[in-house]
Structures are given as C-alpha cells and as structure tokens.
C-alpha positions in Angstrom: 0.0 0.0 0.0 1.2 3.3 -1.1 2.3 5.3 2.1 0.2 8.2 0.9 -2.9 5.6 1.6 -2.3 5.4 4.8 -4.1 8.3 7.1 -6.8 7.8 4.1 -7.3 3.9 5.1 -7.3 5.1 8.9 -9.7 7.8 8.8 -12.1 5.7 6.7 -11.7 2.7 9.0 -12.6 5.0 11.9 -15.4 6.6 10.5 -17.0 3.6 9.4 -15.9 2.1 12.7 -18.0 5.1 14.6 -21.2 4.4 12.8 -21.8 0.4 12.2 -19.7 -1.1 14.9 -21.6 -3.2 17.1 -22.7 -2.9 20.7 -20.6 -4.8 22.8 -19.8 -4.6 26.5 -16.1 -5.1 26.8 -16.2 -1.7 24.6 -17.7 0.5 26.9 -14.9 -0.5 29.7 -11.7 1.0 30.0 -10.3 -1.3 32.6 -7.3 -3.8 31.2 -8.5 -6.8 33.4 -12.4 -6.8 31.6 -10.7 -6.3 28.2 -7.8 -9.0 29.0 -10.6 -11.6 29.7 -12.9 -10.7 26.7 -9.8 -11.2 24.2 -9.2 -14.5 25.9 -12.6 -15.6 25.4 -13.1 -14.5 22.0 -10.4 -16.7 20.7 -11.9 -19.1 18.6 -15.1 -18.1 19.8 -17.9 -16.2 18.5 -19.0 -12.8 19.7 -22.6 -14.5 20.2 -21.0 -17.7 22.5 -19.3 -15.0 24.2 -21.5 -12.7 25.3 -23.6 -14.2 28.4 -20.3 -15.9 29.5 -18.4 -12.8 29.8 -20.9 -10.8 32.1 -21.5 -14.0 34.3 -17.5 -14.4 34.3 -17.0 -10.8 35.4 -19.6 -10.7 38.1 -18.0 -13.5 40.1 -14.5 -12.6 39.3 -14.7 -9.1 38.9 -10.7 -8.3 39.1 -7.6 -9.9 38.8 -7.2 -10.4 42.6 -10.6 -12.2 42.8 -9.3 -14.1 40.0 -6.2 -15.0 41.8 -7.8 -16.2 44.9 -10.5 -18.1 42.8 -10.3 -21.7 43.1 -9.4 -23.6 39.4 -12.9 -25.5 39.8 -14.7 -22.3 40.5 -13.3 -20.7 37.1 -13.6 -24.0 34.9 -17.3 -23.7 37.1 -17.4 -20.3 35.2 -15.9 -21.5 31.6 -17.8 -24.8 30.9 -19.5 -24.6 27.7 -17.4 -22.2 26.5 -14.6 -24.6 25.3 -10.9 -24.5 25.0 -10.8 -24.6 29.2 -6.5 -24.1 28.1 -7.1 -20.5 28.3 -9.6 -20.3 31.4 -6.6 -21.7 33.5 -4.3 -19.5 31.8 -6.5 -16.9 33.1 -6.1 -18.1 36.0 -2.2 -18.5 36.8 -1.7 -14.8 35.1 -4.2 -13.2 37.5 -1.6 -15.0 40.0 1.1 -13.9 38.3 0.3 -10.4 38.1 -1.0 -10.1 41.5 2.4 -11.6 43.0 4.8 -9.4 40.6 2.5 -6.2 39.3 0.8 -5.8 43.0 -2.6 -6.6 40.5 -2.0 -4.7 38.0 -2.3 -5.4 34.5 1.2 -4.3 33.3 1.8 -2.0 30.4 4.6 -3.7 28.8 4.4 -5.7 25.9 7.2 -8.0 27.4 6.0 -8.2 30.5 2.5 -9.1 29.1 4.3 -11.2 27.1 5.6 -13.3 30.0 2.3 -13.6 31.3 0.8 -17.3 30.9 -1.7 -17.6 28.1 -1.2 -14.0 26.2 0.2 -13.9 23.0 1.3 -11.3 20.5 -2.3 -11.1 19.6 -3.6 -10.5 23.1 -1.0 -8.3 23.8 -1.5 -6.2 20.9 -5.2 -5.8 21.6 -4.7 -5.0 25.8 -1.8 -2.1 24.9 -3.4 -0.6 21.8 -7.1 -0.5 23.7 -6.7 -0.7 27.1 -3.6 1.8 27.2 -3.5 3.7 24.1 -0.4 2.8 22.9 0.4 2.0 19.2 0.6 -1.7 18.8 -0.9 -3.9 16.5 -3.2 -6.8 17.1 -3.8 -9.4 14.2 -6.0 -11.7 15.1 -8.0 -13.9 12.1 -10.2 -11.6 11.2 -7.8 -8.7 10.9 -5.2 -10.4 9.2 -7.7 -11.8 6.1 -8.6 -7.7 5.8 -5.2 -6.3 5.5 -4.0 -9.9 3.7 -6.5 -9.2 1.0 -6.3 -4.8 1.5 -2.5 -5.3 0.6 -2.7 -8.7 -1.7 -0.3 -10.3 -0.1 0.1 -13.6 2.2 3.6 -12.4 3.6 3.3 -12.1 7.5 5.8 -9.9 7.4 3.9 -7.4 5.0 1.0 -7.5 6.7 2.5 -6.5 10.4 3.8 -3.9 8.7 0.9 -2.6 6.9 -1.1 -3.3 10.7 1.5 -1.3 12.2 1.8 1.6 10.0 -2.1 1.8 10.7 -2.0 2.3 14.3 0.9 4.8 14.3 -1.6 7.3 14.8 -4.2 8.8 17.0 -6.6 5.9 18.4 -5.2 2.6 17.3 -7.3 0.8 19.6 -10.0 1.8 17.5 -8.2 1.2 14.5 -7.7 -2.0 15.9 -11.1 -2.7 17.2 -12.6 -1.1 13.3 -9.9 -3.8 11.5 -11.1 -6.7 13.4 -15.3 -5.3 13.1 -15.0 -4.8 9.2 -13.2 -8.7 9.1 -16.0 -10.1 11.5 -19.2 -8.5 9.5 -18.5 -7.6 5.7 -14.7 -9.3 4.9 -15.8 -12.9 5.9 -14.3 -15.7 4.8 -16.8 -16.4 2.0 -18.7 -14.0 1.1 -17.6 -10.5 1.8 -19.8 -7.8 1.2 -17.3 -5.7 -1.0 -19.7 -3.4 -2.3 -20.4 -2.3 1.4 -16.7 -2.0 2.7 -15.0 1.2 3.5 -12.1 0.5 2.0 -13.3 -1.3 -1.5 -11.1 1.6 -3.4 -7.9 1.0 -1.8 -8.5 -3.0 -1.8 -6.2 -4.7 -4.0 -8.2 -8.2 -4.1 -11.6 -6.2 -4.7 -12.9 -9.1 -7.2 -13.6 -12.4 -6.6 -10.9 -14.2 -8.2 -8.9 -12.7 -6.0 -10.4 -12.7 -2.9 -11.4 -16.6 -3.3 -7.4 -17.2 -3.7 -6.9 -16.1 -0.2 -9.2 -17.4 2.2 -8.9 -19.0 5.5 -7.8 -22.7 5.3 -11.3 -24.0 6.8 -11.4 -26.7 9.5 -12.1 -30.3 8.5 -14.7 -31.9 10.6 -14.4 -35.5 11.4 -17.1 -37.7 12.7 -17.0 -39.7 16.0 -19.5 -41.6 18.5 -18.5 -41.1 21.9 -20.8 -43.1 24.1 -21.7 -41.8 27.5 -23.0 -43.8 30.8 -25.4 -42.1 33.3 -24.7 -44.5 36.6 -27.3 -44.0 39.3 -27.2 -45.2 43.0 -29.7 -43.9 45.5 -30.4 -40.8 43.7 -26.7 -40.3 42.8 -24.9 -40.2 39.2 -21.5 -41.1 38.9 -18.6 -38.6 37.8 -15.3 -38.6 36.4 -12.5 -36.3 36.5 -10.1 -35.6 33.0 -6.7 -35.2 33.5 -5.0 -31.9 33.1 -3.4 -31.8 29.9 -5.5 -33.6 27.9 -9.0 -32.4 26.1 -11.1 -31.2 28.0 -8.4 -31.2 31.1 -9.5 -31.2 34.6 -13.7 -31.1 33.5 -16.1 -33.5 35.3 -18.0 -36.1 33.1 -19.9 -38.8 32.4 -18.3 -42.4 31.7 -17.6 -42.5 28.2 -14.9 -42.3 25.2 -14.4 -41.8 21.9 -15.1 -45.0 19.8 -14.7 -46.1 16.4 -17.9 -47.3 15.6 -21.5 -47.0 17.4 -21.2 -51.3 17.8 -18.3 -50.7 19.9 -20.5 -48.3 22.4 -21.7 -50.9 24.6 -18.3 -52.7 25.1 -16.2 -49.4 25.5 -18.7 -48.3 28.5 -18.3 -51.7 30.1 -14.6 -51.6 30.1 -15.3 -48.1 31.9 -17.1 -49.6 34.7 -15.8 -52.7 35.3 -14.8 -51.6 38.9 -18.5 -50.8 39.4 -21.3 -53.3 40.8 -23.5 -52.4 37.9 -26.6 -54.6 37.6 -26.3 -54.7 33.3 -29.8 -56.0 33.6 -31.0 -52.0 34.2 -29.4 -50.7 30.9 -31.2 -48.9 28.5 -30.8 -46.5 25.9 -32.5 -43.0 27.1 -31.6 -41.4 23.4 -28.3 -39.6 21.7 -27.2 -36.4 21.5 -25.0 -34.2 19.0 -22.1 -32.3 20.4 -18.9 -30.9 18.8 -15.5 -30.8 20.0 -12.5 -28.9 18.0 -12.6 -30.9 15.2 -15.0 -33.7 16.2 -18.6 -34.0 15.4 -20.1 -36.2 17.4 -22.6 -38.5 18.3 -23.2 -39.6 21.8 -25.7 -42.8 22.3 -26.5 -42.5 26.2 -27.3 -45.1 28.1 -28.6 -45.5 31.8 -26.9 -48.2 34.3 -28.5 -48.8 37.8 -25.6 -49.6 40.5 -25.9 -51.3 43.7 -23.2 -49.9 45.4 -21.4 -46.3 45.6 -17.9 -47.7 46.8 -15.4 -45.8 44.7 -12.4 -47.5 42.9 -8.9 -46.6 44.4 -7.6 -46.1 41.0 -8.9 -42.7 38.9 -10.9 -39.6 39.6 -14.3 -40.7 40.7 -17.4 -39.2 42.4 -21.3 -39.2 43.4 -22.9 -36.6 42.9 -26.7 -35.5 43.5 -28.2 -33.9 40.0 -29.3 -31.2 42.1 -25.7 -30.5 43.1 -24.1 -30.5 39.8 -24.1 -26.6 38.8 -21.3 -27.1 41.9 -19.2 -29.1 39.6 -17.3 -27.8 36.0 -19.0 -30.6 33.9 -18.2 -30.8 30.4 -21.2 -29.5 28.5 -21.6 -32.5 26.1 -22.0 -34.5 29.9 -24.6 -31.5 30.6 -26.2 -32.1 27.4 -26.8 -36.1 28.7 -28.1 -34.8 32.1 -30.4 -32.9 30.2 -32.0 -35.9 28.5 -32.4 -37.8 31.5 -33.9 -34.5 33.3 -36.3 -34.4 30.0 -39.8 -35.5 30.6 
C-alpha cells in the first residue's frame, strides 16, 4: 500500500468504525482486566457464545485479585461450555502472576504481558493498543484476512507492517477494534460484502478471483461416536474427572470415550465400569445427543446403568454426585447435554 494511503485507510476505518460497529460490552470498559478476559474468550469463539459468558465471568471474578484467589474449579465452574478450558486456566495462573509481581495490575509492557501465561502477541497487541492507548498492532484472524486481501499479499511480514503503520496514529485501539469489526461482519471468509466496505477503493483483491485465492484454510470436521453412561445409585450419578493436559483437562464427566464405531458403544462403557457393581440387567438407551468438539462431530448414544453400590475404585478420579448438586461441579457440556435428556420429561 502506497504510504500516501495510509491516514486515508485510517480515517475511513474509523469513520466507518463510529457508525456500524456493534454494541458490545467489553467496549464500553476502560479497565485492562475486563478487556484481557474478553480477548481471551473470544479466541476461537464467537461474539454470540461470548457474550452471556463474559458478564457471568466478570460478576463472580470481577478483578484480577478475585481471579487469583478463585479456586481452578470455580473458574472451569465459570468456563464450561465455553470450550478450549486451556485459556480459562491461563486466566487463571496470570491473574496470579500479576498479583504476585504487578501488586494486580495489568502491566503496560508488551514483554511483561508477554511473559504472562496464556497471552500472546495477539492479546498483547489488543490489551496495549485498547486498554492503554499505545500504538501496537493486534492481528487476530479476522484482521489479518482484511489487511491480507487490502494489501494482496500472504507475507506475514507485510502484513504487520501494513497493521502497524495503521495504528501509528491517534486511536489505534480503535483502528484495531474497526480492522477486526470490518473482518467479522462484511470481509468474511466467504462472502464479503465488497460493495459495502469502506475501504473497496484501496482494496487490492476487490474481485472475486482474488479474494477466493486467499481465504482462511477451513477446518475439517471428522465424525465420531462417543458413548456416554449415566450411573445412578440412590439418587446419585456417577462422575469422572479428566486429567490436566488432555482435552477437556481437569472437566467432570460422564463415563464414556471416543469409539470407532457405534457397535463398539456398549463394550467401551463396560470396560469403563468394570470396577463398578452395575446390575447390566437395568441398561437402557434414554436417546443420543450431537455435540462438537474442535474438530469432532459427534454422536453420543446415552445409556442409563442402575448400581448397587457407591464404593469408589482406588484407582482414577471418581465421584457421586446428587443432580441437584451439579451446577457445583465444571461438567463438560456435552455430559450437561446427557443430564439434560435424562432430566427431559
């Protein structure tokens, strides 16, 4: 881009940014801590999962030392449903760190931020620029497929420069906030709505040829049953705990895997229980749900087991746990889903 085009690209984006950006609440705050955790939860999330999430989020953590003192439970509690639970205990060990090293606050350094679990150049881009003022970029999906196609290019390199020329000026959190807006609601993936964006006349990948040559790589589903076992005793249903560092790390759920095929379901939740004095006479199917995971799509047969005892195996993460008292626990929202069905009339 011609460096003449520049203060013309930013003044359009900023206009155009005043009048059709959309109402959202983390941008009518000024405070670094409710910013830092609506970035975090808009990675590979949409504005619409977001939204209740944030302001329930916010209202039982509503700074970085109630964060801190949180228990992990409490905030996975807080996340479930929202997905990628990575970055909610990310969340968590920053507001630690920042409280033991910053005395709570959010620092305004981009290595310091940096160092911070969880944040990236991304994150840290968007906290400085809006939170602070200061004139860094942030180049998340969205903002990278508008200046990739603004400036025809696929070079990183040339598009940081192009994000950072924009914000050498007055506002770049807006700039910012306008660059990631315009690639969320008219530069999709697509179908962009060219004849609508502020920038069409600068736009050097204006017609479709072009703009179909550079779109996002798009994710490849694959399809999975993952069987799940409601096991009841005396008003009870039985719980698991995931390990950390695995999908869906530290959640509670239901007994149940990923399987192969659906005539492996029955087997695979046996093999799960087997240290359980379940009566295989009570089993029945109750339905199946659809959930999906990253890439997965799947399909969940569930099935109801009646248990004569609640002693608990030695080995592995195990509990029982009244229905009423599981909004307590951070249950995995495909197991939620299954609770549901049972709870159905």
């Amino acid at each position: 881009m011609p460096a003449k085009d520049f203060a013309t690209v930013r003044r359009k984006l900023l206009n155009w940014y005043k009048h059709n950006h959309r109402n959202l609440p983390w941008r009518k705050t000024t405070d670094p801590y409710a910013i830092w955790v609506s970035e975090t939860m808009l990675q590979q999330t949409q504005v619409k999962t977001v939204l209740p999430y944030y302001e329930r989020f916010l209202s039982r953590f509503p700074t970085v030392e109630a964060l801190a003192r949180a228990p992990l439970d409490r905030v996975l509690q807080a996340w479930a449903g929202l997905g990628y639970y990575r970055r909610a205990e990310n969340l968590k060990t920053a507001a630690r760190q920042i409280v033991q090293e910053y005395g709570g606050k959010v620092p305004r350094d981009y290595r310091q931020l940096r160092a911070l679990s969880g944040i990236g150049d991304y994150t840290a881009g968007a906290l400085l620029s809006i939170a602070f003022g200061k004139n860094f970029p942030a180049i998340d999906g969205n903002v990278r497929r508008v200046l990739r196609r603004l400036d025809s290019t696929c070079s990183e390199t040339k598009i940081r420069a192009v994000a950072t020329k924009l914000v050498a000026g007055k506002r770049p959190g807006d700039v910012n906030q306008a660059l990631m807006e315009l690639g969320a609601t008219l530069c999709t993936p697509k179908t962009p709505d060219c004849t609508a964006c502020p920038l069409g006349h600068h736009c050097h990948s204006r017609s479709r040829a072009s703009i179909s040559a550079h779109h996002v790589r798009q994710i490849s589903f694959t399809d999975v049953f993952w069987p799940l076992g409601i096991v009841r005793s005396a008003g009870k249903i039985l719980l698991r705990r995931r390990s950390a560092g695995k999908l869906l790390a530290r959640l509670w759920e239901l007994p149940g895997q990923e399987i192969a095929s659906r005539g492996e379901a029955l087997r695979a939740l046996r093999r799960e229980l087997v240290d359980f004095s379940i009566d295989s006479r009570t089993r029945r199917s109750i339905g199946e749900i659809r959930h999906a995971i990253t890439y997965r799509r799947i399909r969940a047969p569930i099935y109801l087991f009646e248990c004569k005892s609640r002693t608990l195996p030695a080995r592995g993460v195990w509990r029982w746990v009244s229905l009423d008292d599981t909004e307590r626990y951070a249950i995995s929202a495909m197991s939620k889903k299954a609770l549901a069905l049972l709870a159905a009339p």
